[in-house]
C-alpha positions as CSV (number, residue, x, y, z in Angstrom):
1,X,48.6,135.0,70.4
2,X,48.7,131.4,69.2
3,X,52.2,131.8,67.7
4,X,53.7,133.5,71.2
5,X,52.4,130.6,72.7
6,X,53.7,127.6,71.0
7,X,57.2,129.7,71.1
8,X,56.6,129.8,74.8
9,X,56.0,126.5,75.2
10,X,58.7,125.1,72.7
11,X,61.3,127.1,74.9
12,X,59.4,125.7,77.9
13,X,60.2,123.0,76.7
14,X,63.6,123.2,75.9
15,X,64.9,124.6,78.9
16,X,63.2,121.5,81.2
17,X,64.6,119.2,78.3
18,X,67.9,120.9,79.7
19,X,67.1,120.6,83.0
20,X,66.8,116.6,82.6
21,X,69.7,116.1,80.6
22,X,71.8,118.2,83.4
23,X,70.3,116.0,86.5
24,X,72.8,117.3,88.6
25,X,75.6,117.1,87.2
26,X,78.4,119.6,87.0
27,X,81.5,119.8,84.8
28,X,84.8,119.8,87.1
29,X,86.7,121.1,84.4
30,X,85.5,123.6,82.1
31,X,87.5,122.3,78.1
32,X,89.0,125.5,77.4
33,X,91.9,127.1,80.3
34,X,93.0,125.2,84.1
35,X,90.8,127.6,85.7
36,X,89.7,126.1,89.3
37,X,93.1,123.9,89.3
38,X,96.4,124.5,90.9
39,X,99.7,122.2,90.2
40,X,100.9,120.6,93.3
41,X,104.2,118.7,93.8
42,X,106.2,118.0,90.4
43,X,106.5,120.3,87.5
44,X,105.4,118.2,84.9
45,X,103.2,120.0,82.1
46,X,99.5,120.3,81.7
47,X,97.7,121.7,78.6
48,X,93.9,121.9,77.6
49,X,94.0,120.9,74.0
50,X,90.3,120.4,71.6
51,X,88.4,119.8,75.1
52,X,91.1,117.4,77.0
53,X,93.2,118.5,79.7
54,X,96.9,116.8,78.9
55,X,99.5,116.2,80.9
56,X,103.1,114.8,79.8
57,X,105.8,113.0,81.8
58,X,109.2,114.6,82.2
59,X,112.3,113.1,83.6
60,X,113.6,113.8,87.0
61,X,110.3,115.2,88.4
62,X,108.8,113.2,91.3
63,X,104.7,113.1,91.2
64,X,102.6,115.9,89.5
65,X,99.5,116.9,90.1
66,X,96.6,118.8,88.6
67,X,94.3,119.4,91.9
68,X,91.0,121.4,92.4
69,X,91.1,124.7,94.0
70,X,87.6,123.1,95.6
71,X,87.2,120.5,98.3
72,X,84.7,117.7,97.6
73,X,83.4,115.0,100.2
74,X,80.7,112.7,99.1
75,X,80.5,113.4,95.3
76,X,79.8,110.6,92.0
77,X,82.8,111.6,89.6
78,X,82.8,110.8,86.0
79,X,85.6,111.1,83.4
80,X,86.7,109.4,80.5
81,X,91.1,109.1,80.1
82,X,93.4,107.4,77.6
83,X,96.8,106.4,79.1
84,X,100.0,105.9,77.3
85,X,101.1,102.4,77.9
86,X,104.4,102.7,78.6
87,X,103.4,104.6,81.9
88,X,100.6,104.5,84.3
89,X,99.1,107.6,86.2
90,X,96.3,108.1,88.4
91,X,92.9,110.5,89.9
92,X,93.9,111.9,93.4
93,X,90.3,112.3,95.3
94,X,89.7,113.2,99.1
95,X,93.1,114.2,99.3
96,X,95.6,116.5,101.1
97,X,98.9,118.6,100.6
98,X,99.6,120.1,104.0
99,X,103.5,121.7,104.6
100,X,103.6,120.2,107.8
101,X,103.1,116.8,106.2
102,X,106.2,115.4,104.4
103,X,107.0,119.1,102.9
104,X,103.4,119.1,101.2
105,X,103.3,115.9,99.4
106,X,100.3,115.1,98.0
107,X,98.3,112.2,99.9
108,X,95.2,110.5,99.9
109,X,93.3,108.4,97.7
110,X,94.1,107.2,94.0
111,X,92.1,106.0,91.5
112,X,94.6,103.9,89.9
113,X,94.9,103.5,85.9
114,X,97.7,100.8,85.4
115,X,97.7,99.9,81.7
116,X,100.5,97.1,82.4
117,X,100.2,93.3,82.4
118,X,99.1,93.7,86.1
119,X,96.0,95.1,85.2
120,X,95.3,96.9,88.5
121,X,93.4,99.4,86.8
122,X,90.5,100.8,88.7
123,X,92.1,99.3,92.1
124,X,92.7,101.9,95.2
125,X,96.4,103.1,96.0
126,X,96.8,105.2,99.3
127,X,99.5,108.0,97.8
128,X,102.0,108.6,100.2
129,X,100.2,107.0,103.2
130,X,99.3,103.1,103.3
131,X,99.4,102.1,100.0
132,X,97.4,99.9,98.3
133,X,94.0,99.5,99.7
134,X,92.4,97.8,97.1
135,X,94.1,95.1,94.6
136,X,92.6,93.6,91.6
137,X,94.4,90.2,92.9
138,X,91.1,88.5,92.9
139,X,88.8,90.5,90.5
140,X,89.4,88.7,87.0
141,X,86.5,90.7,85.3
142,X,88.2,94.1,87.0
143,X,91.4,93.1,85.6
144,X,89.8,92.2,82.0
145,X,88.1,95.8,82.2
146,X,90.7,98.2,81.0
147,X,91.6,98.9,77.2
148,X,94.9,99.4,76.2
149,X,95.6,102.3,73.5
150,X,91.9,103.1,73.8
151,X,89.9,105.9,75.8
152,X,88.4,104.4,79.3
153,X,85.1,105.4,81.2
154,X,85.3,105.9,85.0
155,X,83.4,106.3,87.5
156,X,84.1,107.2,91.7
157,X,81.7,106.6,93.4
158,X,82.6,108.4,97.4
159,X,79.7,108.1,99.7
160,X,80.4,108.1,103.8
161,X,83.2,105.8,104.1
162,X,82.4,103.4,101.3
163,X,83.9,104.1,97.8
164,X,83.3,102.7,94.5
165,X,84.8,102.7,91.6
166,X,83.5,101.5,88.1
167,X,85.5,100.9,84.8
168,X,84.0,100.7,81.5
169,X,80.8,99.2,83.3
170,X,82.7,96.9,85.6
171,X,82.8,97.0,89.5
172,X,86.6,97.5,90.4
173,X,86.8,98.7,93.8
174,X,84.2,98.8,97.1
175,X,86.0,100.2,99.6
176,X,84.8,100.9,103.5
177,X,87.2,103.0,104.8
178,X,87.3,106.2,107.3
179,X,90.8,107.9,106.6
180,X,89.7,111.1,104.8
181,X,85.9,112.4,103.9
182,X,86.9,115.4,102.4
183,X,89.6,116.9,100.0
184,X,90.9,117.7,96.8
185,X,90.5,115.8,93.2
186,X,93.9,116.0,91.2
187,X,95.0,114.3,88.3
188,X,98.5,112.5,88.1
189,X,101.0,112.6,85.8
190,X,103.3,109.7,87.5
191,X,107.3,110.6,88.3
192,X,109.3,108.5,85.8
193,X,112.7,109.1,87.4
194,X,115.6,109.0,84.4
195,X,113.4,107.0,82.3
196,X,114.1,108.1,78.7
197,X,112.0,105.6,77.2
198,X,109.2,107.1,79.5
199,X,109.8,110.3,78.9
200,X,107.5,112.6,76.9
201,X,104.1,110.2,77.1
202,X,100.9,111.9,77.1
203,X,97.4,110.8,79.4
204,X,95.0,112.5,78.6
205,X,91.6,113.1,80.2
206,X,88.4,114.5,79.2
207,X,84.3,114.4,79.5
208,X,84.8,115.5,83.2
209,X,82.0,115.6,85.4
210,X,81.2,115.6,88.9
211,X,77.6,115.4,91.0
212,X,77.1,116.1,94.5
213,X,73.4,116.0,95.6
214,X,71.1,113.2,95.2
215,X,74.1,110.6,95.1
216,X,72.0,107.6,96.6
217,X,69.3,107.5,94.3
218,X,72.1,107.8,91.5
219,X,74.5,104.8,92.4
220,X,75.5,103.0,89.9
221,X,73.6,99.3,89.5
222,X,75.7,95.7,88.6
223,X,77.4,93.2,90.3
224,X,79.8,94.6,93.4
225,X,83.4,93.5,93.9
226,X,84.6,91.3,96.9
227,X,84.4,94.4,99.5
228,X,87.4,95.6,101.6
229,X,86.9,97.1,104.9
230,X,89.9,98.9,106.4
231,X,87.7,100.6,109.1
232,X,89.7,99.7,111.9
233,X,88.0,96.8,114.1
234,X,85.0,96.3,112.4
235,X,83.1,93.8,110.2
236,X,81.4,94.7,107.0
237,X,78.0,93.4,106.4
238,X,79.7,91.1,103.7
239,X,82.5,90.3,105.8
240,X,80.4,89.0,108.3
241,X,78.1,87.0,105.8
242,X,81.2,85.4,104.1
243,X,82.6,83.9,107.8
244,X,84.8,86.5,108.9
245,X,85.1,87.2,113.1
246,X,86.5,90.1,114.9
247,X,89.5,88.5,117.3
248,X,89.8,92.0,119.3
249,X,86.8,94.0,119.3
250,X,89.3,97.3,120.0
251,X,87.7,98.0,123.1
252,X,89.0,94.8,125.5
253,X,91.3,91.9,125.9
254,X,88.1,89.5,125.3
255,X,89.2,86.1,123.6
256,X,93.3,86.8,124.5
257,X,95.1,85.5,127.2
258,X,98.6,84.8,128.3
259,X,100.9,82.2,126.9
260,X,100.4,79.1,128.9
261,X,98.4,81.2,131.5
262,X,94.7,81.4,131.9
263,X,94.5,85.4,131.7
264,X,95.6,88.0,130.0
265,X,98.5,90.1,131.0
266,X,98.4,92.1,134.1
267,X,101.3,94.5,132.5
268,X,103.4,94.9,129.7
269,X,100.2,95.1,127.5
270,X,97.7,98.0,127.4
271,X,94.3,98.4,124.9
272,X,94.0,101.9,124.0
273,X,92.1,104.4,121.0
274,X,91.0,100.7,119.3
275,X,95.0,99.4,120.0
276,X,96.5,96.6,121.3
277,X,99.9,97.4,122.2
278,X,103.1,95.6,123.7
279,X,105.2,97.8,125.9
280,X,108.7,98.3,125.3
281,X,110.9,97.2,127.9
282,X,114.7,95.1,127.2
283,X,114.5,93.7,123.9
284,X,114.1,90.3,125.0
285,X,111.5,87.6,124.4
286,X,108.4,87.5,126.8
287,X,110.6,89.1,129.5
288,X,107.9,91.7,130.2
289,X,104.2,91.0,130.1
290,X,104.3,88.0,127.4
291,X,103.5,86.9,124.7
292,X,99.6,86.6,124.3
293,X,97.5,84.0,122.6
294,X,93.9,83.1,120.9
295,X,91.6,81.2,123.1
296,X,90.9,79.4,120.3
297,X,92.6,77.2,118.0
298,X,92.7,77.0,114.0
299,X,93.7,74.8,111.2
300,X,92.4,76.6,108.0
301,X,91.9,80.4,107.9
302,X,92.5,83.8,106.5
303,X,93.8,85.9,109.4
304,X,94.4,89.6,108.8
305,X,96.2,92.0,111.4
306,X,97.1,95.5,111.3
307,X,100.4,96.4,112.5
308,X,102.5,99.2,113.8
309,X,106.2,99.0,114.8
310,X,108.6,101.7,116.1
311,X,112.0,102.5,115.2
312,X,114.1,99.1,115.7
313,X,111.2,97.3,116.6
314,X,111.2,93.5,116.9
315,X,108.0,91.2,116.9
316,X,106.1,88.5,115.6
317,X,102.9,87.0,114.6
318,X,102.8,83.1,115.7
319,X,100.5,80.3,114.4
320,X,99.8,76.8,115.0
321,X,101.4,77.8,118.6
322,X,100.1,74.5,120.6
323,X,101.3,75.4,123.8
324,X,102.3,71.4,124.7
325,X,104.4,72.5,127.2
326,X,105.8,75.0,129.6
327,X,108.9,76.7,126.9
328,X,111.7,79.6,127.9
329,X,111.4,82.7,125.8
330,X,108.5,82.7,123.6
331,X,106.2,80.4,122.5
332,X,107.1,77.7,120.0
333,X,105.3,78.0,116.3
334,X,105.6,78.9,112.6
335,X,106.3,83.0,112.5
336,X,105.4,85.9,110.1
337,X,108.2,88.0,111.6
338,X,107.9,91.8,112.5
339,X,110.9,93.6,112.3
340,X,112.3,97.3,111.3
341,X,114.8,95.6,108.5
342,X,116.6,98.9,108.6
343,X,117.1,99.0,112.1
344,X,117.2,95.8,114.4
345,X,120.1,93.5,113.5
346,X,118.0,90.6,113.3
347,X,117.6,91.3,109.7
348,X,121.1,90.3,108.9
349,X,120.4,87.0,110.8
350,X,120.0,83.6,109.6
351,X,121.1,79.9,110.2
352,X,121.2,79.3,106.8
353,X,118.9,81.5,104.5
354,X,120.0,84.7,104.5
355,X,117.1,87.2,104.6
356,X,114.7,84.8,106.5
357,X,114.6,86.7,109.5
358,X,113.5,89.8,107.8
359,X,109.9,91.7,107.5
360,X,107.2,89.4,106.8
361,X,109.4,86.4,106.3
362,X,108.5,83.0,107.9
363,X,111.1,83.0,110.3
364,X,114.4,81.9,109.8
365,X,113.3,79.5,107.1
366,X,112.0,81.1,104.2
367,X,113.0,84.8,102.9
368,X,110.1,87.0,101.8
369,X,110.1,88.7,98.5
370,X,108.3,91.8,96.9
371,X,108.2,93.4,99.8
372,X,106.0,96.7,100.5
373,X,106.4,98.4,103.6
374,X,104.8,101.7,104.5
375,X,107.4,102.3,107.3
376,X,107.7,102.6,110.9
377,X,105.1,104.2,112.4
378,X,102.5,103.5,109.8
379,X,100.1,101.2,109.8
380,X,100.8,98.2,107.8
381,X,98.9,95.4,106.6
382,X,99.9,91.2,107.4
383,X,97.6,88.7,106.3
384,X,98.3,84.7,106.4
385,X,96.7,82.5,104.8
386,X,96.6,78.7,106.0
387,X,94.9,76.1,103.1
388,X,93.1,72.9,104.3
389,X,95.5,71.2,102.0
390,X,98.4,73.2,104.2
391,X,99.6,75.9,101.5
392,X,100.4,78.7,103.3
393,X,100.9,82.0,102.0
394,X,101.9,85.6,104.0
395,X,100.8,88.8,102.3
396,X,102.0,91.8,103.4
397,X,100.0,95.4,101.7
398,X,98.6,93.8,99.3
399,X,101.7,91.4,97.7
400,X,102.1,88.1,98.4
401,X,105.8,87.6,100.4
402,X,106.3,84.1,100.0
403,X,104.3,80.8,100.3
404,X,105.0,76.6,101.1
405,X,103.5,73.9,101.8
406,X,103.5,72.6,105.5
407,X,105.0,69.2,106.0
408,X,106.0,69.4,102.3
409,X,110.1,67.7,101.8
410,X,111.1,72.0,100.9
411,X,109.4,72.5,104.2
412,X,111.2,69.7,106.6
413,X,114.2,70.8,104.8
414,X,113.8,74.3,105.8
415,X,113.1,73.3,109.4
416,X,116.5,70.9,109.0
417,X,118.3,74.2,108.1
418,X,116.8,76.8,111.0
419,X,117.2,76.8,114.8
420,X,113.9,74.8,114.8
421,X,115.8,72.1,114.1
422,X,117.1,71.8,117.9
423,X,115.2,69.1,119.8
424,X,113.6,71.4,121.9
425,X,111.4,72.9,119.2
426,X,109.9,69.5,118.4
427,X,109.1,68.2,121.8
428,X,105.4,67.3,120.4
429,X,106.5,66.0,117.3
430,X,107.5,67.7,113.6
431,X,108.0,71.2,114.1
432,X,105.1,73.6,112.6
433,X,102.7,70.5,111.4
434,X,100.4,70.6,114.4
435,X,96.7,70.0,112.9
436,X,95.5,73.3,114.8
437,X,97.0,76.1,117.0
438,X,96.7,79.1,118.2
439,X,97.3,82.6,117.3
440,X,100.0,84.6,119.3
441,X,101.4,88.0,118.9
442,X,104.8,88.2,120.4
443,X,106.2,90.5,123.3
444,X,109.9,90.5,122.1
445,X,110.6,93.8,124.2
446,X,110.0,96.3,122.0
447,X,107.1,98.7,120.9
448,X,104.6,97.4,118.6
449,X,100.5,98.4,117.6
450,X,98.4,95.8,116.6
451,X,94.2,96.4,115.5
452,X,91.7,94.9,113.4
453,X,92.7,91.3,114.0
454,X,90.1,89.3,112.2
455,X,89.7,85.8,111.2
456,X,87.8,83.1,108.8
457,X,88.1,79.5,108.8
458,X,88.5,78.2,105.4
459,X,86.7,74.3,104.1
């Protein structure tokens, strides 16, 4: 009797020793076949070899990926993956291949592995939709995380709209964002074109594992990145801690009016689903409802606007506008220009920069640069930022366009070389180096979608 009992209670004991040990988790791939998976998109090939699932890059393939036969929603996702450096790849999660969107391409979120002097490893790329959400531009001990010709711990952490991802111990990514709560997980083996140096690189992937009860009590603890909140008109609790303000609350015109005028539009303008959008009428500027300004006025700040133009579309994103007198046309100040490049002929306008009229350019006096647009129709990301020591800089999805120095001698000399030059741009004095002004968005006649306008003064 006492010998059945200590064999009962040692496999007693084993079996809640392997309860513990489990706590949940679940492996998402199972080390021997691609049972559960199904490849999506390009043909490149996958393998299970001693417990890792393989894939290798091929030439003239676009995107391939290894996706779940299973949806997942809110989930804590662990693998470990070593990445050949001479390409980068990626973990597809909450994502989506429908045929009636873009022939069944693969879309949603990315965890990104990026093993190149960028170091963006860890960072959040919208696949085939808006891009990147999350950068490691300002995460120095992100960017530090990942190890080159070495195996990498991740970790996704996808609860309700806010994500988090975790490299080798380090907070990459805290994303709030409401695009997709449910969908596949796929792994990437990353198009390489003609590449032949790029052709035939393994990444490899193993120690998969995924839980999907008890997620809050299992978050990982450490210090959080700077969080990003693309939840369209709405302020994070760290936004609103580190100074940021909503300028359109998505619901009303509420601290906008008209250009010179004391009230908003009465046409030409309407605020609809958590929009603010211009009509389309000739193509001409302020010839319909107007332009529209902030009641307030700003010197230093980070302003960030979401944007949505229409085939051909034409419009702009004004600052230090100081309204010092009645003007024709629009209002006079420094512009982050809208435009469809493709489209409107502005683009192949200039006095005498070529390219300064173009997407995200400051307006016929400096050309942007490394440029990423998601395309008409989509929403797209401008942010400007305005120094107290007057560097400015726009950013457009993440990547800085271009940047100067206001009332710099590169910056009178631009001004010398655009239409600005013309007396009647500096009525009040040099052109663009008002001490504070206000923020317009511009009714040139066309189309355009504007949301999650927010703002922070900067000291």
């Amino acid at each position: 009797m006492k010998t059945l009992f200590n064999l009962f209670a040692a496999a007693l004991l084993l079996f809640c020793s392997s309860c513990q040990s489990n706590d949940g988790w679940q492996k998402l791939f199972n080390e021997k076949d691609l049972t559960g998976f199904v490849q999506l998109n390009g043909q490149a090939p996958y393998r299970v070899e001693e417990g890792c699932l393989i894939g290798t890059s091929v030439k003239g393939q676009p995107n391939s990926f290894l996706a779940t036969e299973a949806n997942y929603g809110d989930f804590i996702l662990e693998f470990e993956t070593w990445c050949d450096p001479a390409v980068n790849s990626g973990v597809q999660f909450r994502s989506e291949s429908y045929p009636e969107y873009n022939n069944g391409r693969v879309h949603g979120y990315q965890c990104e592995m990026d093993p190149s002097d960028r170091a963006w490893s860890g960072g959040i790329y919208d696949e085939a939709r808006r891009g990147w959400l999350v950068t490691l531009t300002d995460n120095a001990a992100g960017r530090a995380a990942y190890k080159k010709n070495d195996w990498n711990q991740y970790r996704i952490e996808a609860i309700g709209n806010n994500i988090r991802i975790w490299l080798n111990g380090v907070n990459t990514a805290n994303l709030y964002d409401e695009e997709t709560l449910s969908g596949f997980i796929a792994f990437q083996v990353h198009s390489i074109g003609n590449n032949d140096a790029q052709e035939g690189k393994e990444i490899k992937w193993r120690n998969i594992r995924i839980k999907t009860k008890d997620l809050q009590n299992s978050l990982m603890q450490g210090s959080l990145a700077p969080a990003v909140n693309r939840i369209p008109n709405s302020l994070s609790e760290s936004e609103t801690a580190d100074g940021w303000k909503l300028l359109f609350d998505g619901k009303t015109s509420n601290g906008w009016r008209g250009a010179h005028k004391k009230e908003f539009p009465k046409h030409g303008w309407t605020i609809a689903d958590g929009q603010m959008i211009v009509h389309k009428s000739d193509g001409g500027e302020s010839t319909n409802g107007g332009d529209i300004v902030s009641m307030d006025q700003y010197s230093a700040f980070e302003l960030q606007i979401e944007f949505k133009i229409t085939p051909g579309a034409n419009s702009g994103i004004k600052y230090f506008v100081t309204e010092s007198e009645k003007q024709r046309g629009s209002a006079f100040g420094l512009e982050y220009q809208l435009l469809d490049d493709s489209r409107h002929p502005d683009a192949r306008g200039y006095t005498t920069t070529p390219g300064s009229r173009t997407l995200a350019s400051l307006y016929d006096m400096i050309k942007a640069e490394n440029k990423r647009f998601n395309g008409v129709n989509q929403w797209n990301l401008a942010v400007l930022k305005v120094y107290p020591d007057n560097r400015v800089e726009h950013w457009l999805n993440g990547f800085k366009t271009l940047e100067y120095v206001r009332g710099s001698e590169a910056f009178r000399e631009a001004v010398k070389g655009s239409k600005y030059a013309a007396p009647a741009y500096n009525t009040a004095g040099r052109f663009g180096e008002a001490a504070a002004g206000h923020i317009l968005l511009q009714d040139h006649g066309d189309e355009v979608a504007f949301r999650s306008i927010k703002i922070k003064e900067l000291k």
